[in-house]
N, C-alpha and C positions, 0 to 999 in steps of 0.2 A: 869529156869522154875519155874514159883509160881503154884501152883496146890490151888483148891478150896477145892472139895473135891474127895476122894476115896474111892474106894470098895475093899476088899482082893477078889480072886477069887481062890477060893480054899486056899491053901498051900504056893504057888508058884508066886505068880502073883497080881501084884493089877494092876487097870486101875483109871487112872488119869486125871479128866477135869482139864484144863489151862485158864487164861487170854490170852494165847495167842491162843486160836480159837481149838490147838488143844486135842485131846484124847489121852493118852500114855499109853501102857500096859506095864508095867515091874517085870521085875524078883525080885522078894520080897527079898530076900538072897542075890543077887551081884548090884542090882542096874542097870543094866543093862534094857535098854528099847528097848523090844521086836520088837515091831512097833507103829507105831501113823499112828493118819491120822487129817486134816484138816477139822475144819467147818467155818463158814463165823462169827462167831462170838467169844465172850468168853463163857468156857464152865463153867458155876459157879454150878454145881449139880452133884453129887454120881448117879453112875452106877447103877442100877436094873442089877442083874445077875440073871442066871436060871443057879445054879448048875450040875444040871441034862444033859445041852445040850450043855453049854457054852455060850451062849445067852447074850449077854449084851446090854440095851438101855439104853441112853444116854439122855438127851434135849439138848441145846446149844439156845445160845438168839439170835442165826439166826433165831431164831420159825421152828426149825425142832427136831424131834426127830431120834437119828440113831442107829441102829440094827446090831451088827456084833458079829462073832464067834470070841473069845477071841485068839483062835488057827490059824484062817485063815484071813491071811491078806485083802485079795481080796473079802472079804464077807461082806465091811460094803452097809449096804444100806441104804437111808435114808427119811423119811415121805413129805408127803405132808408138805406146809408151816401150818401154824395152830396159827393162829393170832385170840386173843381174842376182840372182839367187845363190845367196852362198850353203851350202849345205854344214849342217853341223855334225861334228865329227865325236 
């Protein structure tokens, strides 16, 4: 696994984008990874966390942004595509 970058999420936990498409949350202390899930691309960007709720989004150069609870597996959801338009000059 090559990780790009990570986020600590609290204490306990950091969440990991990959070259290989997917997100990994792992236990900071044994190494052990909690759960991942899959995007259609590489995920080259650091986690935005919400402390408070658990909350983590993500981007991925699938041009989606994904939203999930660092605690529940079953919670990731993920944006609209979001593709930037360059205009020609």
């Amino acid at each position: 696994m090559q990780g790009i970058g990570q986020t600590m999420i609290g204490l306990l936990l950091l969440c990991v984008g990959c070259y290989d498409g997917k997100v990994y949350v792992i236990e900071r202390c044994s190494g052990v990874i909690k759960w991942s899930f899959q995007t259609q691309g590489p995920v080259k960007s650091s986690a935005c966390v919400n402390l408070r709720t658990g909350c983590a989004y993500i981007g991925s150069h699938d041009h989606h942004v994904y939203a999930f609870n660092v605690q529940v597996t079953a919670a990731v959801q993920c944006s609209k595509k979001l593709v930037h338009q360059l205009k020609k000059t």
